[in-house]
Wavefront OBJ file of the C-alpha trace (Angstrom):
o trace
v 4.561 121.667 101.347
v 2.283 124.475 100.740
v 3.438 128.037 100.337
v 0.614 130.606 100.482
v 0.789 133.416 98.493
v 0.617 136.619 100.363
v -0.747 139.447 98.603
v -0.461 143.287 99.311
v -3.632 145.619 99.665
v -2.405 146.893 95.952
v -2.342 143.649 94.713
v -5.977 142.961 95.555
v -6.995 145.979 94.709
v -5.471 145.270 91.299
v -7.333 141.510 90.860
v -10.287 143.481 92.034
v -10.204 146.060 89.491
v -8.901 143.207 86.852
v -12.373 140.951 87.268
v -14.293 144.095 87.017
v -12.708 145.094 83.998
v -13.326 141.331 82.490
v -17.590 141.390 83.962
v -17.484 144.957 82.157
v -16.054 143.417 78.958
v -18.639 140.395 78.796
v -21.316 143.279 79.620
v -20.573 145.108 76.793
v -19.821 142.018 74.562
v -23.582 141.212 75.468
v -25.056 143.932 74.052
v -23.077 144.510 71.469
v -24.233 141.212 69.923
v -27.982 142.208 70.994
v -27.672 145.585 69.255
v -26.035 143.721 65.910
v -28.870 141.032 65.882
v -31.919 143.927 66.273
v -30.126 145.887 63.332
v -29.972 142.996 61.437
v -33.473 142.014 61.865
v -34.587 145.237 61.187
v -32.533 145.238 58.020
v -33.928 141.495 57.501
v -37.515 143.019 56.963
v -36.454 145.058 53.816
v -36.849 141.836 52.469
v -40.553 141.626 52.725
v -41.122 145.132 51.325
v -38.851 143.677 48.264
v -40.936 140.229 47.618
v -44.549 141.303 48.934
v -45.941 142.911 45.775
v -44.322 140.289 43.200
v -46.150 137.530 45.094
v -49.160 139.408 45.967
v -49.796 140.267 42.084
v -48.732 136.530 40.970
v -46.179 137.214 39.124
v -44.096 135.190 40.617
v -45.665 131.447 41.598
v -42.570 129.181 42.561
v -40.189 129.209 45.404
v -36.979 128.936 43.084
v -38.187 132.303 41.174
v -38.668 134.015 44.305
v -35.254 133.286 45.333
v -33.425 133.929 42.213
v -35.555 137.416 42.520
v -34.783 137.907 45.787
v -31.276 137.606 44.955
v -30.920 139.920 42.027
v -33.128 142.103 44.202
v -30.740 142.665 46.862
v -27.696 142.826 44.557
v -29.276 146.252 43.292
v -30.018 147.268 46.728
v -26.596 146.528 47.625
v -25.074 148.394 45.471
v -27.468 151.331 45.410
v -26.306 152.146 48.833
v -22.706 150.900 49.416
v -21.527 153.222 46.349
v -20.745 156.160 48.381
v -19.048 154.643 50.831
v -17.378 152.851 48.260
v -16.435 155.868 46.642
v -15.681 157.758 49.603
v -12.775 155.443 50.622
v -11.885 155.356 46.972
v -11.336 158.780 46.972
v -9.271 158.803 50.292
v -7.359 156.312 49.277
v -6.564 158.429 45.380
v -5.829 161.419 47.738
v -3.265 159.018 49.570
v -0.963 157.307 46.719
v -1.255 161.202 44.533
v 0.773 162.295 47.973
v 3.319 159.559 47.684
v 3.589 159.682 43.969
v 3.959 163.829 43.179
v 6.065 163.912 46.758
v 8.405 160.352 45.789
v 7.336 159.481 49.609
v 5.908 155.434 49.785
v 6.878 155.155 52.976
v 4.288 158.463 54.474
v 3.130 157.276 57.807
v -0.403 157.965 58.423
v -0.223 156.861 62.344
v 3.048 159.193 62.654
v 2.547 161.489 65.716
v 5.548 164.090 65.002
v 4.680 166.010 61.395
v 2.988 163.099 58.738
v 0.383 161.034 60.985
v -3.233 161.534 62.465
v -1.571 160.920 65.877
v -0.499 164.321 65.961
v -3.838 165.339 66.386
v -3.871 163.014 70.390
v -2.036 162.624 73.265
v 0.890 159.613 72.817
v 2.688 157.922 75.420
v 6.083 155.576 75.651
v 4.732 152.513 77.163
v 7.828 151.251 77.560
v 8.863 153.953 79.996
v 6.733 154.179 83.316
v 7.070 156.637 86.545
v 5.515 155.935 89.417
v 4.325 158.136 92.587
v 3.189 157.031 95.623
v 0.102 158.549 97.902
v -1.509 156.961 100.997
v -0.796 153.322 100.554
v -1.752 153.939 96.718
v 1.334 153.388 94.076
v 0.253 155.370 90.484
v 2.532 154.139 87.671
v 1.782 155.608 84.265
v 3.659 155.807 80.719
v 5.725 158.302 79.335
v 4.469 161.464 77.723
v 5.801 161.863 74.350
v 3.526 164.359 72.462
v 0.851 166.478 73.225
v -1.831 167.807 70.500
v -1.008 169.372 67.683
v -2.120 170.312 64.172
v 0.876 169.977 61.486
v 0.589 170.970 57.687
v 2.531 168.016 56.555
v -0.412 165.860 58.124
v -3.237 166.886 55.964
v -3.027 163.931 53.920
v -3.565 161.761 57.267
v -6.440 164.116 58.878
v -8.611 162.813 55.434
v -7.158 159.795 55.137
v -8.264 158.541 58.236
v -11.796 159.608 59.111
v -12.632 159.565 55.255
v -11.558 155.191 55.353
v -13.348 155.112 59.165
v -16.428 156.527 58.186
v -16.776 154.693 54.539
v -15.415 151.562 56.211
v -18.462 151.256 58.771
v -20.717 152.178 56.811
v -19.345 149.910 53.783
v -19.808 147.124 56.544
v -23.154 148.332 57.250
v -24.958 148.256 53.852
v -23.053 144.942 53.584
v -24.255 143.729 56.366
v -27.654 144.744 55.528
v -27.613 142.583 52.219
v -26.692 139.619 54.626
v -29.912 139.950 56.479
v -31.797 140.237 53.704
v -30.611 138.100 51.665
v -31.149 135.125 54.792
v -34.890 136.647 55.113
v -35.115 135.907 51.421
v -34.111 132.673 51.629
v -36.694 132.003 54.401
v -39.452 133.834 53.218
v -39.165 131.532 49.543
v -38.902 128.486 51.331
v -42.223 129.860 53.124
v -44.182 131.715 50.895
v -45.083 128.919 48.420
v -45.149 125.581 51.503
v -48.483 124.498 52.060
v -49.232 123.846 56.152
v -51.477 122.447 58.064
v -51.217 124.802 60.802
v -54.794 126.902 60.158
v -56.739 123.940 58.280
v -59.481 123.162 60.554
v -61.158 119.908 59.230
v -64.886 120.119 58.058
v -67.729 120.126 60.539
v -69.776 117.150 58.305
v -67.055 114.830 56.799
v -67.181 113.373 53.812
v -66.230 109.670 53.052
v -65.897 108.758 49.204
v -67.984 105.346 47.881
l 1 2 3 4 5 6 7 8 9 10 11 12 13 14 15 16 17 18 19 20 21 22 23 24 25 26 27 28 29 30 31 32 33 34 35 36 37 38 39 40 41 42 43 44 45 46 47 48 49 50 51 52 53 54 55 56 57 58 59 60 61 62 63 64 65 66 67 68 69 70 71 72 73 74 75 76 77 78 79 80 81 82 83 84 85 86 87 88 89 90 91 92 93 94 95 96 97 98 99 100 101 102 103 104 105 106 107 108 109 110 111 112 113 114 115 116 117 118 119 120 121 122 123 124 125 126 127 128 129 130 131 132 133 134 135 136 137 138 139 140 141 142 143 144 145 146 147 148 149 150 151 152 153 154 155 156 157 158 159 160 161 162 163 164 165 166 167 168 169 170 171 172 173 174 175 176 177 178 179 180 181 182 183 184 185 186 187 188 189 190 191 192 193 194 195 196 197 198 199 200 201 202 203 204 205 206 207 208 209 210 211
């Protein structure tokens, strides 16, 4: 026997708003990875700027040269512009364990939303506590309300904390990132650069045959 499942108004609108919410997701997904792959392509092309002049002048006449180059290359590149971020979560992160250590507190909660955490700064709920309200055929459930915004002293170490890792993070990820594509567009461009092809030889009008 088969039982047929009947479903409510709500509960289609809820599978309606449920594959919207999964389309939107791919959406975004999608061009998320589009955006990534034109930064790292523009990033790639550093690369050329790095290897042009050392092949253009000679200097450097073998692919395994180039590469080793191009390697050491985008190590100094690397680290010429991941050092402040570097040293920006480094600092956070000094500011973080002097708290603990001059207070005796290891266990200071950063996400805390009462006094200590950067939460204190948004609006938390209790998702484990809902009310619901009904208004023309349309039932509205949402969580608890458990703090509002709100700046507290004993959070400073959180509102640094926080943003200062956030904001070195990405962009730690970013220059690191960036020596990724380069350092595949150097591996391409020495395979390349030295590889004799046939692609532009056009053969000779009169052609020669040897004795």
């Amino acid at each position: 026997m088969v039982t047929l499942i009947k479903l409510t108004e709500n509960d289609k609108r809820l599978i309606i708003v449920l594959l919207l919410l999964v389309i939107l997701l791919f959406v975004v997904a999608g061009y998320i990875g589009v955006l990534v792959r034109k930064i790292m392509r523009f990033q790639g092309s550093k690369a050329d700027d790095m290897l042009h002049d050392v092949v253009e002048a000679g200097v450097i006449t073998s692919e395994r040269k180039l590469l080793l180059f191009g390697i050491r290359k985008n190590w100094r590149v690397l680290f010429k512009h991941a050092w402040i971020p570097f040293l920006i979560m480094l600092t956070a992160l000094t500011i973080y364990l002097l708290n603990c250590l001059f207070t005796k507190n290891w266990s200071y909660n950063i996400w805390d939303y009462e006094k200590t955490g950067f939460n204190t700064l948004f609006f938390v709920h209790d998702w484990s506590v809902f009310y619901k309200s009904s208004a023309e055929g349309f039932t509205i459930t949402w969580p608890k309300l458990v703090s509002t915004p709100h700046f507290s002293g004993e959070a400073w170490v959180s509102y640094i904390f926080v943003p200062a890792m956030t904001v070195g993070g990405a962009w730690f990820v970013f220059e690191v990132q960036g020596y990724i594509a380069r350092a595949y567009r150097i591996y391409v461009l020495s395979k390349k650069a030295f590889r004799k092809t046939m692609e532009n030889v056009t053969p000779p009008s009169s052609p020669i045959n040897p004795e």
